[in-house]
C-alpha positions as CSV (number, residue, x, y, z in Angstrom):
1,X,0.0,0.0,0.0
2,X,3.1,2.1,0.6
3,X,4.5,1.5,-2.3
4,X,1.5,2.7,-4.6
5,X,1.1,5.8,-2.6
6,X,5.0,6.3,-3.5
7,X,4.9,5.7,-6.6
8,X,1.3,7.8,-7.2
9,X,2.9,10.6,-5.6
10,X,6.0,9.9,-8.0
11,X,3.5,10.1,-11.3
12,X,1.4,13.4,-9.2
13,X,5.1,15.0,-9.0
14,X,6.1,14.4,-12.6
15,X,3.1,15.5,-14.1
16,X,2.7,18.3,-12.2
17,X,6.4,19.3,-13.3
18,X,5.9,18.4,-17.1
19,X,2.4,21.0,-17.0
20,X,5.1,23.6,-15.3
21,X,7.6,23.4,-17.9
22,X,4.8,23.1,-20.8
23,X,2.6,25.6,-19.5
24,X,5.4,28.4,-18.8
25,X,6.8,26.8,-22.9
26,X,2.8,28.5,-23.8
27,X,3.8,31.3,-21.4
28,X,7.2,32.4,-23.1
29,X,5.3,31.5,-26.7
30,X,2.9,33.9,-26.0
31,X,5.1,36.8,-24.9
32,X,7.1,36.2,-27.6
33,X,4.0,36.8,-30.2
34,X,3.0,39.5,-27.9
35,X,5.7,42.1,-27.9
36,X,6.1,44.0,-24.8
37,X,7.5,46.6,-22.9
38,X,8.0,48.7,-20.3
39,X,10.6,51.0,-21.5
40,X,7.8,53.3,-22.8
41,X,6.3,56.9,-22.2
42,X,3.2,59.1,-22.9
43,X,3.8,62.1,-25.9
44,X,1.7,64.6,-27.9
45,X,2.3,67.1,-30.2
46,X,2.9,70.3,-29.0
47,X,3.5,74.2,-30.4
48,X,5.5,76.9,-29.5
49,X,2.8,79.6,-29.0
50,X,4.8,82.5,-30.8
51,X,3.1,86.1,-32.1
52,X,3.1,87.0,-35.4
53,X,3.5,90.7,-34.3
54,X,5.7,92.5,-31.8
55,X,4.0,94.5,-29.4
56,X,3.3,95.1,-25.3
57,X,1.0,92.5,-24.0
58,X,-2.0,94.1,-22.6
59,X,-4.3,91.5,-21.5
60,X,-2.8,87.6,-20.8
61,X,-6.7,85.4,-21.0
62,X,-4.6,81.9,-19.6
63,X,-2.8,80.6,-17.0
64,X,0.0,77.6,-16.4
65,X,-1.8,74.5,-17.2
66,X,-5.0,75.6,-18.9
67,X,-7.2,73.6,-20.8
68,X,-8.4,75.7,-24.0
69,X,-10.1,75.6,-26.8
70,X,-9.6,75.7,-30.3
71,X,-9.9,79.4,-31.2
72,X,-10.4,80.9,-27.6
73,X,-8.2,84.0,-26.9
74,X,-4.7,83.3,-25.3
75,X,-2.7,86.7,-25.7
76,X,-4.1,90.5,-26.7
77,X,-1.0,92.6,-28.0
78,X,-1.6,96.4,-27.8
79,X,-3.7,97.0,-31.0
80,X,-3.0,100.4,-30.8
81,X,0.0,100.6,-33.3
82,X,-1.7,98.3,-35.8
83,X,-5.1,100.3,-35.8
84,X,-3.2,103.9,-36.5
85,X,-1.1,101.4,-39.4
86,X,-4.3,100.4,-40.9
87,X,-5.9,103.5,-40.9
88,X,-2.6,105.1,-42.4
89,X,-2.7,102.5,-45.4
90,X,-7.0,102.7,-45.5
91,X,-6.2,106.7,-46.1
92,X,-3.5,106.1,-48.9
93,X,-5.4,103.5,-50.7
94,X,-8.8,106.3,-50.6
95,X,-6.3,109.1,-51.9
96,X,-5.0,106.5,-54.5
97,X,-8.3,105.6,-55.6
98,X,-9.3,109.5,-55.8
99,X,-6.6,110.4,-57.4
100,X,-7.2,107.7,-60.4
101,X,-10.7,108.5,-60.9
102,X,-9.4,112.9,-61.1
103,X,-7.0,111.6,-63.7
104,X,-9.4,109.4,-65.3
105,X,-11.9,112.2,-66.2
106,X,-8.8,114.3,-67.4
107,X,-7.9,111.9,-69.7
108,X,-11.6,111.6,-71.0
109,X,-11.6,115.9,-71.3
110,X,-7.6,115.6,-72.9
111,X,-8.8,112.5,-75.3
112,X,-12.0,115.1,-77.0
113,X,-9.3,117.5,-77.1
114,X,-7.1,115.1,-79.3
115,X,-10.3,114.2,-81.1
116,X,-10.9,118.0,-82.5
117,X,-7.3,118.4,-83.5
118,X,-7.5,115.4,-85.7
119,X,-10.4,117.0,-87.3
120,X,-8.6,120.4,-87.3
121,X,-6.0,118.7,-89.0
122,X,-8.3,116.5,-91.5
123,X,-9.7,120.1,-92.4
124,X,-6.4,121.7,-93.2
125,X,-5.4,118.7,-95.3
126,X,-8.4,119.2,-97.2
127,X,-7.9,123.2,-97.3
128,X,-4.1,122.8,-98.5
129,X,-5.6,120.0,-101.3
130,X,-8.0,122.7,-102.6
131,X,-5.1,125.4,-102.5
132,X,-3.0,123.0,-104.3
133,X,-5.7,122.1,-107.3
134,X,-6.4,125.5,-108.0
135,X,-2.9,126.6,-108.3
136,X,-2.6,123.9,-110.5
137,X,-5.6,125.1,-112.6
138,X,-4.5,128.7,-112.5
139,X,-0.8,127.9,-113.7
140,X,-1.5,126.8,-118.0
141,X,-4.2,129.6,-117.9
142,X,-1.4,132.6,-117.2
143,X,0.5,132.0,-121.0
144,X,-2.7,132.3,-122.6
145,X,-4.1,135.6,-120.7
146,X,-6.9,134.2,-118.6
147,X,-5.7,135.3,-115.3
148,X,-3.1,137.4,-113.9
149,X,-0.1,137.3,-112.3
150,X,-1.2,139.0,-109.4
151,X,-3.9,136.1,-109.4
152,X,-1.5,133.5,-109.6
153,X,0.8,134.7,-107.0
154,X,-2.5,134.6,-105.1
155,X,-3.1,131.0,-105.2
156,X,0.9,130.2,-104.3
157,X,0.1,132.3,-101.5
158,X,-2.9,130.5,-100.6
159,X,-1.2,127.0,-100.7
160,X,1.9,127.7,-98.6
161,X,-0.5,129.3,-96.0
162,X,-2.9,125.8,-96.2
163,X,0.9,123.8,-96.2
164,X,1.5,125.8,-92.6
165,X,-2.2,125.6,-91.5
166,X,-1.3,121.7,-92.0
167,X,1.8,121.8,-90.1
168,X,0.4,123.5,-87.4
169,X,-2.4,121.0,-87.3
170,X,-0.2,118.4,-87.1
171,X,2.0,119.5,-84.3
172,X,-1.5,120.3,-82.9
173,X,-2.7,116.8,-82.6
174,X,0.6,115.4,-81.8
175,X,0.9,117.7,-78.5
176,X,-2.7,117.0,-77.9
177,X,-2.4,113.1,-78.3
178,X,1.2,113.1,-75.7
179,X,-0.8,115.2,-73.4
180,X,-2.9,112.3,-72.7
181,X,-2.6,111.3,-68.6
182,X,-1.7,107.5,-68.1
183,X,-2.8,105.7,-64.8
184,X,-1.2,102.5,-65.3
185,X,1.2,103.8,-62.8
186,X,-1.2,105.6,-60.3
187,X,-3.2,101.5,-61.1
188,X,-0.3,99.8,-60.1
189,X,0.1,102.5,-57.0
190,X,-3.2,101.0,-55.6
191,X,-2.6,97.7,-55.8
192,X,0.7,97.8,-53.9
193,X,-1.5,100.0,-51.4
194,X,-4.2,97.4,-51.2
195,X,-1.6,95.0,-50.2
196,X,-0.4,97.3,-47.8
197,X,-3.6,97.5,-46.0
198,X,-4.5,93.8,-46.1
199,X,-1.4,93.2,-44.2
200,X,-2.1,96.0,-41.8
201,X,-5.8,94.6,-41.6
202,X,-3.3,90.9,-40.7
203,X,-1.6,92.5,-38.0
204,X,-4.5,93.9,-36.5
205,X,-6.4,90.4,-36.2
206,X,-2.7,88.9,-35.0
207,X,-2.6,91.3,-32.2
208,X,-5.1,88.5,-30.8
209,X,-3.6,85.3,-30.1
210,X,-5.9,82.3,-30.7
211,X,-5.5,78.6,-29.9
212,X,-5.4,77.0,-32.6
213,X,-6.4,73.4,-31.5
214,X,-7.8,72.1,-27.8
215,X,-5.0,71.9,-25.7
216,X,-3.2,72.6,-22.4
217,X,-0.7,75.5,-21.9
218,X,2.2,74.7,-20.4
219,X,5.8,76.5,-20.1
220,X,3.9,80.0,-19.1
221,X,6.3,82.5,-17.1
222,X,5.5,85.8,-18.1
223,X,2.9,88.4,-17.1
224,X,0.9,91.3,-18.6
225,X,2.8,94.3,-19.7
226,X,5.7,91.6,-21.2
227,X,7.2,92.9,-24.8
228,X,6.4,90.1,-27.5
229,X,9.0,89.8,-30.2
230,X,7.6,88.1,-33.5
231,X,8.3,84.4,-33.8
232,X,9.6,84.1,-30.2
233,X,7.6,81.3,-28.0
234,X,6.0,83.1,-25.2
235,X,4.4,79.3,-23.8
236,X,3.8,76.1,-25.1
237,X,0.7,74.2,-26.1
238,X,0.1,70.8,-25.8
239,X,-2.2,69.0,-28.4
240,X,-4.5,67.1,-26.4
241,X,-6.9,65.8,-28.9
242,X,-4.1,63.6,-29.7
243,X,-2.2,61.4,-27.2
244,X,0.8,58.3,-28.1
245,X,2.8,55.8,-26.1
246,X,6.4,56.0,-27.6
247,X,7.5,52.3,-26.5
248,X,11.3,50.7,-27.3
249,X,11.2,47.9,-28.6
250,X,14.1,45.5,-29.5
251,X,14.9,45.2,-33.0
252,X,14.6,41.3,-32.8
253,X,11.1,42.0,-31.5
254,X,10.5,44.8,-34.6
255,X,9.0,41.8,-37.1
256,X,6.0,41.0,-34.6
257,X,4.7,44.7,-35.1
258,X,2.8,45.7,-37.4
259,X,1.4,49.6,-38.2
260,X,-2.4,48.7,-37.2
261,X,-1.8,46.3,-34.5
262,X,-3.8,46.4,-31.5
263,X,-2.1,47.4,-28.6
264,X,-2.6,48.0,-24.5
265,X,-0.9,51.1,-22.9
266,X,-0.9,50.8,-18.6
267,X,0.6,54.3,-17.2
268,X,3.0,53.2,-14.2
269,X,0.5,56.3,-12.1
270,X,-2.6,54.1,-12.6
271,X,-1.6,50.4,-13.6
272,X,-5.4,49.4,-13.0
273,X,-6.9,51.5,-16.0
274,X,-5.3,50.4,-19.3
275,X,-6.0,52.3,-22.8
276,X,-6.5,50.4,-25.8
277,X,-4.8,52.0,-28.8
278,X,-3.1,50.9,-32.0
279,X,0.4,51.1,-33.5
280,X,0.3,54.2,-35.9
281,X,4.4,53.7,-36.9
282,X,7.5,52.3,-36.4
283,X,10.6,53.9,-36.2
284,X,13.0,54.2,-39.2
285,X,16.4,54.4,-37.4
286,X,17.9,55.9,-34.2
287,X,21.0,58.4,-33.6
288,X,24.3,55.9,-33.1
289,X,27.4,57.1,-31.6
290,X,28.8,56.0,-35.3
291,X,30.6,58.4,-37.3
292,X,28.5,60.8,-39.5
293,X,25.3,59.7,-38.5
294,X,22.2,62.1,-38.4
295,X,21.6,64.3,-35.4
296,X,18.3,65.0,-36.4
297,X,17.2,60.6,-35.4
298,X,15.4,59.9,-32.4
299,X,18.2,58.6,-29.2
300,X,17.3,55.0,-27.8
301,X,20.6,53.8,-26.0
302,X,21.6,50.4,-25.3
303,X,21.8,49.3,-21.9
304,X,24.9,47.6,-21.7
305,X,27.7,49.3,-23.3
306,X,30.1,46.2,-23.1
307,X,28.4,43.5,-24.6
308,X,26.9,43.4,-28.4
309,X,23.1,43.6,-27.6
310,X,19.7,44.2,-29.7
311,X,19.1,48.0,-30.8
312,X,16.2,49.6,-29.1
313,X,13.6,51.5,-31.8
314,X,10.6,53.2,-31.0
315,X,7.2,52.4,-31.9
316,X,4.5,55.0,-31.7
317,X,1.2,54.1,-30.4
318,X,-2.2,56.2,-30.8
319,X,-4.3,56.0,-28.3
320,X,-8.1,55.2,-29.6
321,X,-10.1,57.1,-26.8
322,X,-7.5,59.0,-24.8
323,X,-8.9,59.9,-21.5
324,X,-10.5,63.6,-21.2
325,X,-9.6,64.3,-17.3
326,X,-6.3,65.7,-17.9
327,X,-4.3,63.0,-16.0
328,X,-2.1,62.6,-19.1
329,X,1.3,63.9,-19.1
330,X,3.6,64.1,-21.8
331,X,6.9,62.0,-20.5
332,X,5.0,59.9,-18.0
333,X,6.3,56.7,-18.0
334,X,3.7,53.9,-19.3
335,X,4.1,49.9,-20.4
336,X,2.9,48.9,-23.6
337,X,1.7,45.4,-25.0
338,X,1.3,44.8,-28.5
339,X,-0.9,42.2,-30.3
340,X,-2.2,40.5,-33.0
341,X,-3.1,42.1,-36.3
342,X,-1.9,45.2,-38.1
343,X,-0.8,45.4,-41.9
């Protein structure tokens, strides 16, 4: 009876070791089709809140860690300045615009002018013509003794006066015709003081800061009556509508990702309340301490600087339905599980 308890508890002991080692065999398969670590942290997109105009802040709407709203005012720049420039430019394009339509009538008065001294000079070219014909006929007639040579002299008289009359008619129309105003120029004046204007009118609506997506401000350290430059950050905004997990993952692990897979994110500050998201991209290299490579890559250091060992890359994660509550912080650190499916 001994002896089949023995050797029972000899089969109980074996079996139970042989389920051990095949169950933690399922175990390590399953890890290894699941990649997963914990060398991870939350990010999201952020932008250097910078005005587009220089100016002394007059009203600051936000404080340090804000939530906001897509185009909800964030800084008021004394408008001042930009409303005297806009009504400086509003005033030039007016006396532009005046100043065209003055000139226009002028040149409708000056073209009837050149008008009548083409007729005037149609008339004299028709006077000198007449002058000229009956010279003409006069001439054969003086031999025979039916006119004069007082009349004759007469009609030479008559045709160099119509041959001035012309010439004068001529230098007439000519003057008449130059004397015509252009306003191409004063055209092309008010267009380049249109422009002038619309980018006063620009300035004036960017003396108004608006966010321009939800976020969160962050970074803020300046107060009311602070000088803006243009294109200097005065805070940061944090994109909140959109929130990753930026996990390393070994590069023998990098063929069991896909872009698409389905993926668990658990923030080390609440490890009870997962967030499903999917894998949006993997990385396409890393900075090396190599010779000539890229400054511009992403870092991801090895952990042991003495042995040959796989190169971390990361893997960005979008999370599906990131929570609303603000308890997401770009940085914080967060494990990350990847599994089946993706392209």
């Amino acid at each position: 009876m001994d002896a089949t308890r023995s050797r029972l508890g000899i089969v109980i002991a074996i079996v139970a070791v042989v389920a051990a080692i095949v169950l933690g065999l399922l175990v390590l398969h399953r890890l290894d089709q699941r990649p997963r670590t914990h060398d991870a942290y939350l990010y999201a997109d952020t932008a250097g809140m910078a005005p587009d105009v220089s100016g002394r802040i007059v009203k600051l709407s936000v404080r340090e860690n804000q939530l906001v709203h897509k185009g909800e005012a964030l800084v008021d720049i004394d408008p001042e300045p930009f409303e005297l420039r806009l009504r400086q430019a509003t005033a030039q394009v007016e006396a532009l615009q005046a100043q065209i339509d003055l000139t226009a009538r002028q040149v409708q008065a000056q073209t009837s002018g050149a008008g009548a001294a083409q007729s005037q000079v149609g008339r004299a070219r028709a006077q000198l013509e007449l002058a000229r014909e009956s010279r003409k006929r006069i001439e054969p007639m003086l031999s025979k003794g039916y006119v004069t040579a007082q009349q004759l002299d007469e009609a030479r008289t008559s045709e160099r006066s119509a041959e001035v009359a012309l010439q004068t008619a001529l230098q007439q129309a000519t003057q008449a015709k130059q004397a015509i105003a252009d306003t191409q120029s004063l055209i092309a004046q008010l267009e380049g003081a249109r422009a002038a204007k619309a980018l006063a009118e620009r300035d004036r609506r960017n003396a108004t800061m608006l966010a321009p997506f939800d976020g969160q401000v962050v970074g803020l350290e300046i107060a009311e009556g602070t000088y803006a430059a243009a294109g200097r950050p005065l805070f940061t905004l944090i994109d909140t509508s959109r929130w990753y997990a930026v996990a390393e993952f070994r590069e023998t692990e990098l063929p069991r990702v896909r872009a698409g897979a389905r993926a668990t994110v658990w923030p080390m500050s609440d490890t009870r309340s997962p967030m499903k998201g999917h894998v949006e991209s993997l990385g396409g290299g890393v900075r090396s301490a190599a010779p000539g490579s890229p400054g511009a890559l992403p870092a991801a250091d090895r952990s042991l600087k003495w042995v040959i060992v796989a190169q971390r890359f990361p893997v960005r994660v979008r999370l599906d339905d990131p929570p609303k509550d603000g308890r997401l912080r770009i940085g914080a650190t967060v494990s990350v599980l990847v599994s089946e499916g993706g392209e």
